[in-house]
C-alpha positions in Angstrom: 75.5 59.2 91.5 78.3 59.4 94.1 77.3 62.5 95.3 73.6 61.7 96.0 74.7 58.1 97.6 76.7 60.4 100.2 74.2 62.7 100.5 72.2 60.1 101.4 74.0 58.7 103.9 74.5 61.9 105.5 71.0 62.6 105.9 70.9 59.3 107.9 73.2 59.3 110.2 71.6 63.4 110.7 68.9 61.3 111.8 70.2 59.0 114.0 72.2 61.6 115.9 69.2 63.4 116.1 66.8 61.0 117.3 70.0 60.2 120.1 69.9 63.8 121.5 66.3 63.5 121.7 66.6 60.8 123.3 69.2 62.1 126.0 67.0 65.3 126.5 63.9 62.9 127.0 65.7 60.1 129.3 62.1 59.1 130.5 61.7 55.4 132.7 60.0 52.3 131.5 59.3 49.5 134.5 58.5 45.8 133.7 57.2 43.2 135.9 57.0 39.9 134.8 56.7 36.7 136.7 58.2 37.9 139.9 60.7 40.3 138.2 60.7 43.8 138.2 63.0 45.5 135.7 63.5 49.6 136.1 65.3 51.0 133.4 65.5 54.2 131.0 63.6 54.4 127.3 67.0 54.5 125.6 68.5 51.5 127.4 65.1 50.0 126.5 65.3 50.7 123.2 69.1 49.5 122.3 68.3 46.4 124.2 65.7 45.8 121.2 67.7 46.9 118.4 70.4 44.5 120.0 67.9 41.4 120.1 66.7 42.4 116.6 70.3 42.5 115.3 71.0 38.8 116.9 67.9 37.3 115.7 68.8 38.1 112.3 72.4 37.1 112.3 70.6 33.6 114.2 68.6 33.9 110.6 71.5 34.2 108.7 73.0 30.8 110.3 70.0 29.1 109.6 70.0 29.8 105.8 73.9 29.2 105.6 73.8 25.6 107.1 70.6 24.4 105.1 72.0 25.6 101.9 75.4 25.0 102.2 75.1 21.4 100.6 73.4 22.9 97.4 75.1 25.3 97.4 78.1 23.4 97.4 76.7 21.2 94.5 75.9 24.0 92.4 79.7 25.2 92.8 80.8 22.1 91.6 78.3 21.9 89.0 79.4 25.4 88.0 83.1 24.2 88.2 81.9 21.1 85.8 80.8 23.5 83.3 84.0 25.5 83.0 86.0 22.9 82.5 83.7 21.0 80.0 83.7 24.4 78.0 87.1 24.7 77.9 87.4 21.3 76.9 85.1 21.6 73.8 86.9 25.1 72.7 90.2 23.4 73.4 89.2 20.7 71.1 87.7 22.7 68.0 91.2 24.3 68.2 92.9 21.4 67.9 90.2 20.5 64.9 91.3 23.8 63.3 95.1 23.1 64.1 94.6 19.7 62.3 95.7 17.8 65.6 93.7 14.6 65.5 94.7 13.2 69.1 94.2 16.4 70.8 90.5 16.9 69.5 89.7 13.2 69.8 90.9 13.2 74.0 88.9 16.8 74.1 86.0 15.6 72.6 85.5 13.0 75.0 86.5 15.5 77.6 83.8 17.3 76.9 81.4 15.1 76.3 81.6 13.5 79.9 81.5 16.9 81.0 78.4 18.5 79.4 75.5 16.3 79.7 74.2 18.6 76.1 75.3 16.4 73.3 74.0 19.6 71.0 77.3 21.2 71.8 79.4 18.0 71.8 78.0 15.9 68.9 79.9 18.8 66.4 83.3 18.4 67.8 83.0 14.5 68.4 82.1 14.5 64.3 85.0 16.8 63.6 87.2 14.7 65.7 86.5 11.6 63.9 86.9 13.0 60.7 90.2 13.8 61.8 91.2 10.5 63.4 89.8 8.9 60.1 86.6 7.2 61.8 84.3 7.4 59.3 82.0 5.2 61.1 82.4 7.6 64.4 81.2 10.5 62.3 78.6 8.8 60.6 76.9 8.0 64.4 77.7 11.4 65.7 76.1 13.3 62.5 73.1 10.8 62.6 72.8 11.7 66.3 72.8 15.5 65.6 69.3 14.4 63.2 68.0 13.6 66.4 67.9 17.2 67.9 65.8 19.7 65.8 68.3 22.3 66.0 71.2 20.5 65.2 69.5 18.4 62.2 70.8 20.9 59.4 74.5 20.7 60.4 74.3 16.6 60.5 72.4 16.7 57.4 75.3 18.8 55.8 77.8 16.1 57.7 76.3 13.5 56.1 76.3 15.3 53.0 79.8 15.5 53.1 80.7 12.0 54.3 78.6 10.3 51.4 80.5 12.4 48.5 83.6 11.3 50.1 82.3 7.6 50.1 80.7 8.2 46.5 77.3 7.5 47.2 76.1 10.3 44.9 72.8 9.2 45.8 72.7 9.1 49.2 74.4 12.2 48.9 71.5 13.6 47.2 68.8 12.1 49.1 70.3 14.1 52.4 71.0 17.6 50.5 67.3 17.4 49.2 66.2 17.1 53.1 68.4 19.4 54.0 67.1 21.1 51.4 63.6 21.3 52.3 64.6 22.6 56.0 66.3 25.9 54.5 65.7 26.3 51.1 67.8 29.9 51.0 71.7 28.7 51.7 73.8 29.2 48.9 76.0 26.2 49.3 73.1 23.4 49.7 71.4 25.8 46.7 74.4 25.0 44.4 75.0 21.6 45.7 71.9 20.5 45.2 71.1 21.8 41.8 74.7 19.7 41.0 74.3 16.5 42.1 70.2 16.3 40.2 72.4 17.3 37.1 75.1 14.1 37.4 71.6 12.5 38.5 70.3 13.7 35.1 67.1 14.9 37.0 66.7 17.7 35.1 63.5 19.1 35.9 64.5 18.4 39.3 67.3 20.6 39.1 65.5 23.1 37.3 63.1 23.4 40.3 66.4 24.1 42.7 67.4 26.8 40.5 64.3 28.5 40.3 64.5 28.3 43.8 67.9 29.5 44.1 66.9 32.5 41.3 63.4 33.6 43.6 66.1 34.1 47.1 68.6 35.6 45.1 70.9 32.9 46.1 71.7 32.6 42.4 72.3 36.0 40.4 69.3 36.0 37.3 72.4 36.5 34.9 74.0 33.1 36.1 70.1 31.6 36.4 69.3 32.2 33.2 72.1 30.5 31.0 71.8 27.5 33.4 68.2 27.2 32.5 68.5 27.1 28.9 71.1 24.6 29.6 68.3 22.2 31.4 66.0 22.7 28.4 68.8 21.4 26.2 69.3 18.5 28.8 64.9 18.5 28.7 64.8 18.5 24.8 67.5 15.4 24.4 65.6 13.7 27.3 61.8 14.6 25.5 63.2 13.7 21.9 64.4 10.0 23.0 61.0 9.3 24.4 59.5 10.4 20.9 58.3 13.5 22.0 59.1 15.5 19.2 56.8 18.6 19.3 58.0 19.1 23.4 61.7 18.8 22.1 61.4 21.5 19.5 59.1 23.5 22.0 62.2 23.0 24.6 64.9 23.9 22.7 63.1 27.2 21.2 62.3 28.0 25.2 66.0 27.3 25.5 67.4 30.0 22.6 65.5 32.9 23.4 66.8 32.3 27.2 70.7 32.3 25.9 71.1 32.3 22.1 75.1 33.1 22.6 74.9 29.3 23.4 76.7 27.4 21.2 75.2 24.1 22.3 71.8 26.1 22.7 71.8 27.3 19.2 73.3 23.7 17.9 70.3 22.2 19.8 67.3 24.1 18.1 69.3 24.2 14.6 69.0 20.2 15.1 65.3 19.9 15.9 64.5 22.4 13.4 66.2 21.1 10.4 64.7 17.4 12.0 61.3 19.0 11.6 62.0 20.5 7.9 62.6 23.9 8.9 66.2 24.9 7.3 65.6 28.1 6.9 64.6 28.9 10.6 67.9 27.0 11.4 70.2 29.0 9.4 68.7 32.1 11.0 69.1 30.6 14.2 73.3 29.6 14.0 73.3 33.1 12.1 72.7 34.6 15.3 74.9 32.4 17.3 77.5 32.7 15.0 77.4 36.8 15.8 78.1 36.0 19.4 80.2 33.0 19.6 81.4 31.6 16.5 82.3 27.8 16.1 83.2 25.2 13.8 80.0 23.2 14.0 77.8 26.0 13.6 79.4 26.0 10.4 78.8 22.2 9.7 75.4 22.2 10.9 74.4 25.5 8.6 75.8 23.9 5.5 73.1 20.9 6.6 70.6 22.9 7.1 70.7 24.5 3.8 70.3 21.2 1.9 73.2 22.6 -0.6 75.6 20.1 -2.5 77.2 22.1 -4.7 80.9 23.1 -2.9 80.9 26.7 -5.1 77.6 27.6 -3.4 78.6 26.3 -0.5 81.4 28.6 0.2 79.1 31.4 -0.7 77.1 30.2 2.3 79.1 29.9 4.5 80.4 33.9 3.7 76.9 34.5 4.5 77.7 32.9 7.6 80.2 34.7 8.8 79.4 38.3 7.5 78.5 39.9 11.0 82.0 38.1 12.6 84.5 38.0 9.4 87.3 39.2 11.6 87.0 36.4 13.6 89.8 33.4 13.1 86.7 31.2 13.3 85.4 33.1 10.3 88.3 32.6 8.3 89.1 29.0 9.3 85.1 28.1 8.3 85.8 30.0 4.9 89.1 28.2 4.5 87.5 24.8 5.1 84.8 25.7 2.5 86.9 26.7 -0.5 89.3 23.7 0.5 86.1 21.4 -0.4 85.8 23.6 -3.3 88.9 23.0 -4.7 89.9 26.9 -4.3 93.8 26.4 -2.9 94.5 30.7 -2.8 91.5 31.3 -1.1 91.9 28.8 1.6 95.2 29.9 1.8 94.6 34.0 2.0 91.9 33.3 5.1 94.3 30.8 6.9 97.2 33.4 6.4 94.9 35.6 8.0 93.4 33.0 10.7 96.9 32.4 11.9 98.7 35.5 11.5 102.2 35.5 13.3 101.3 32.8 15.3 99.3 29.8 13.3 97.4 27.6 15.9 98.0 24.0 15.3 94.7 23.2 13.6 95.6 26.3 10.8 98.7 24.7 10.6 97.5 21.4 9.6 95.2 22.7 7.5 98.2 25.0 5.2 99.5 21.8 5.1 96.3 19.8 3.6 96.3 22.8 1.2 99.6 22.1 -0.2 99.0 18.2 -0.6 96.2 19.3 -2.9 97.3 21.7 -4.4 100.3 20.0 -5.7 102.8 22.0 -3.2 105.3 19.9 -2.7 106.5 17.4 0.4 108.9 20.1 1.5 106.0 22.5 2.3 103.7 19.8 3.2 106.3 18.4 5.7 107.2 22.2 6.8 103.5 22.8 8.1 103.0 19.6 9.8 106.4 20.0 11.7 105.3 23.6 13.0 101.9 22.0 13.7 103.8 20.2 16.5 105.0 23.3 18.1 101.9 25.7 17.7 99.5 27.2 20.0 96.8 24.6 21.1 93.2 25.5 19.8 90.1 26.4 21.5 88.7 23.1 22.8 85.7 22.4 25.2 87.3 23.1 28.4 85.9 23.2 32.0 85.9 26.4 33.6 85.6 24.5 36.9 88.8 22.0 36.8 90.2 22.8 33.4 89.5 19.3 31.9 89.8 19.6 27.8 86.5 17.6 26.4 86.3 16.0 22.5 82.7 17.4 22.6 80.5 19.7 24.1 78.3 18.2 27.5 76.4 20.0 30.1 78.0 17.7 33.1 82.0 18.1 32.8 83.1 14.1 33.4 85.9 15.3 35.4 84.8 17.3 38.2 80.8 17.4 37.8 79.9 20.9 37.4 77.5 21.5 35.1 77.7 24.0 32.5 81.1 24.7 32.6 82.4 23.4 29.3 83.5 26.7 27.4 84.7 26.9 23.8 87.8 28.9 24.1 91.8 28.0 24.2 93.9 27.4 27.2 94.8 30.0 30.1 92.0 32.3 28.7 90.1 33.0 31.7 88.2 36.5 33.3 86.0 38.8 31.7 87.7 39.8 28.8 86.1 36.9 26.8 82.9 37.0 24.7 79.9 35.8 26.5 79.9 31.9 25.5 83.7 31.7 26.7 83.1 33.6 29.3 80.4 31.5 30.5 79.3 30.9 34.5 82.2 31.6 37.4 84.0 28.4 38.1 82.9 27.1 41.9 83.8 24.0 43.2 81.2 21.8 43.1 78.9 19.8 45.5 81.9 20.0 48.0 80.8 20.4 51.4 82.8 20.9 54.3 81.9 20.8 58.2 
């Protein structure tokens, strides 16, 4: 490019010196009269008198433009000067956001805001700032502001989200993530949110409706989706069977097995309405199943019900039947245990607690040895020997929330402490990861309907 810009040039001044010599060769005479004057003179003097004029009348041009635009163009400077430091301003006060310095973004903020007239790029920081400062009335303006301007209405919406959890209006909460909602329907966080709070709202179908939604953009992985959904038709079933709708609460909870059958409150659920509706024998297929999968205590319980059995020899015979697919399980054993306590069968309990416990007794096998030896005639000593190691031993699985870690008497979709819903997980404490069977193991642990601007 270099090359061909001096060629260029080259070739002009050629031609210049060219046309000179011509010029020279050709001196030639040009006369002019005008008004009285005669002027005698050569064609090139001529002709550089007219380049000269040209020259001045454009440099006259030149002075022209420069004075009448000077004052715009001196406005437009400043205006350009105005910008700069109003930009500088605003990233000089979402630093100090990010540094946690409250003063700083608060003095930036209004920095800023006197030197942008575009409260789009403003209103964020003056929100942030507040937050900061602790005005939480500030924030509230500047996020209701940002509703104002159709780009900006998501991120107030999501401002406002977060100022209303933080102020415990759950439902004002809700009312702004379901508009926020309806404006982008595909973000993970507002996805999850959402679905949240309609659960602590107990709208169920409501929230079943988000997580569809969630399941058809892939926010939500169909794994995850479906357990959560067969934990809404429990939630559906409960809510169908207090308004007397008995046939939609069976149909429900059925919906709700085949979706997640290693369920334990899932299998509990359908074993409840189908016992309810006369049909043992389906329930004791049904915790059969479960029992496979996830085995637990009340499985147990409820499949003794369902087989309408009083007699506590037969009884334990069930409950082997029970537990034939898992019998390695300490479940297993501690359900077997419990039966031929009832049944009056002292080495049998004891064998399946022995192995239940094994080097390390939990404290409920512990205090179960030690029922054993009250009736069966074993002594204090022993009695008293069980219950003192029942105060040292390992804790038991418990309902525990895979979110927060809150321990829970009973199982609930909605953990009580932190909100998440299906979280509760039968399993013991500091048992986390993938090593668990599918019920422990359960949904990852997010934190939930926490949003942060």
């Amino acid at each position: 490019m270099t090359f061909l810009r001096t060629l260029f040039w080259f070739a002009v001044a050629a031609a210049l010196m060219f046309a000179a010599v011509w010029l020279v060769e050709r001196p030639g005479a040009v006369t002019v009269q005008w008004s009285g004057w005669r002027l005698d003179t050569s064609v090139g003097v001529l002709l550089a008198a007219v380049l000269v004029l040209i020259l001045l009348a454009m440099l006259l041009w030149l002075l022209y433009r420069w004075i009448v635009g000077a004052p715009e163009a001196l406005l437009e400077g400043w205006g350009d000067n105005r910008r700069r430091r109003g930009y500088l301003a605003l990233t000089q006060g979402l630093a100090a956001v990010a540094a946690g310095d409250a003063v700083e973004a608060q003095k930036n903020a209004r920095k800023a805001e006197q030197l942008l007239l575009e409260p789009s790029l403003t209103l964020l920081l003056s929100a942030q700032a507040a937050q900061l400062n602790g005005d939480r009335e500030g924030a509230r303006r500047a996020f209701n502001s940002m509703l104002e301007d159709e780009q900006m209405t998501f991120l107030g919406l999501r401002g406002l989200i977060a100022q209303s959890l933080n102020d415990g209006n759950q439902a004002q909460a809700l009312d702004y993530a379901e508009r926020a909602f309806r404006l982008r329907p595909q973000t993970p966080w507002l996805v999850h949110s959402l679905f949240d709070m309609q659960a602590q709202a107990n709208q169920w179908k409501a929230a079943q409706q988000t997580l569809e939604a969630g399941l058809r953009t892939r926010v939500v992985a169909a794994g995850k989706g479906r357990t959560l959904k067969a934990l809404l038709l429990v939630e559906r079933s409960r809510e169908a069977e207090r308004e007397g709708r008995d046939s939609e609460a069976l149909g429900l909870a059925r919906e709700a097995f085949g979706l997640a059958p290693e369920r334990i409150a899932v299998a509990i659920r359908l074993a409840e309405r189908q016992i309810k509706a006369g049909q043992g024998g389906r329930a004791m297929k049904t915790l059969e199943r479960t029992w496979s999968l996830a085995p637990h205590p009340d499985l147990a319980t409820l499949y003794l019900k369902a087989s309408g059995e009083t007699d506590s020899l037969k009884r334990v015979g069930l409950v082997r039947r029970l537990v034939e697919q898992k019998i390695d399980d300490a479940e297993s054993h501690i359900a077997i245990a419990q039966a031929a306590l009832d049944a009056g069968l002292w080495g049998e309990a004891r064998r399946h607690l022995e192995l239940a416990g094994g080097a390390h007794p939990t404290t409920r096998v512990c205090r179960m040895m030690a029922d054993v030896e009250e009736r069966s005639g074993g002594g204090s000593p022993k009695v008293h020997e069980w219950l003192a190691r029942a105060a040292a031993a390992p804790a038991d699985r418990a309902w525990r929330c895979s979110a927060c870690g809150a321990h829970h008497e009973a199982w609930r979709s909605v953990c009580e402490s932190c909100g998440a819903f299906g979280t509760l997980h039968w399993r013991a404490p500091g048992t986390y990861g993938h090593i668990l069977p599918p019920d422990v193991q359960g949904t990852p642990a997010r934190p939930v309907a926490v949003v942060k601007t």
